[in-house]
N, C-alpha and C positions, 0 to 999 in steps of 0.2 A: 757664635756670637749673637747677639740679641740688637732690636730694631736699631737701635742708637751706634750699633759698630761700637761698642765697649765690650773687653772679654769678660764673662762671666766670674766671680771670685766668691764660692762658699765659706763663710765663716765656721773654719775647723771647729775650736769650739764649742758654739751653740750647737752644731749640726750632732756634735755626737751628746752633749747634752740633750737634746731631741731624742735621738735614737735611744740611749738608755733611759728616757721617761719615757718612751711610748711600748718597752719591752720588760713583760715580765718575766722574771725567774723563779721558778718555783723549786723550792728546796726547804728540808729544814733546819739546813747546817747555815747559821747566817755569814761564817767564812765562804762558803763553796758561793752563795750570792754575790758577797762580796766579790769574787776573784771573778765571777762569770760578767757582774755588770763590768767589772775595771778592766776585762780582756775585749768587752766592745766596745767601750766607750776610747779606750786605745786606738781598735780595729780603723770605729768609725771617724776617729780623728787624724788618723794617719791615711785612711782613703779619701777624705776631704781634699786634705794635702797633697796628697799624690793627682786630685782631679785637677787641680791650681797650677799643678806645676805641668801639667798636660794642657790644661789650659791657655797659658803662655804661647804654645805653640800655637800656631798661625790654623787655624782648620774652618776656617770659613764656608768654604767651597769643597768642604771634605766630601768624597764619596766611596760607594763600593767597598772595594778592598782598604783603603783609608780610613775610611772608620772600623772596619773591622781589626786593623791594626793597632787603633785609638781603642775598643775595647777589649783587648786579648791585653793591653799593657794595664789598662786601669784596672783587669781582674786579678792583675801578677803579683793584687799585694793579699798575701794569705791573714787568714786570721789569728791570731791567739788562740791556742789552744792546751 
């Protein structure tokens, strides 16, 4: 949680609009581009999502094995591939 005690909330959207402009692909099949940016711009919109909804969850005072748990869940969302 941050100074104010509000929980943190990424905007899915932009965040994965971020991630596929600041990621090049290089290929010279412009379908195989296409399908690599739209399997992370997915990735990174569906793990936004998934941090939000771990979010909600109370972790203030997380520690140790706690958080450890908070990121073995947040890595359990695989990519597009």
């Amino acid at each position: 949680m941050n100074k104010n005690n509000t929980k943190m909330k990424i905007d899915p959207e932009k965040f994965a609009y971020t991630v596929i402009s600041t990621n090049h692909v290089d290929s010279n099949s412009t379908e195989e581009i296409a399908k690599k940016q739209l399997a992370l711009y997915l990735t990174s919109y569906l793990l936004a999502e998934k941090f939000n909804n771990l979010e909600t969850q109370n972790f203030e005072n997380i520690e140790g094995k706690d958080y450890e748990e908070f990121m073995l869940k947040l890595s359990g969302l695989r990519a597009f591939r």
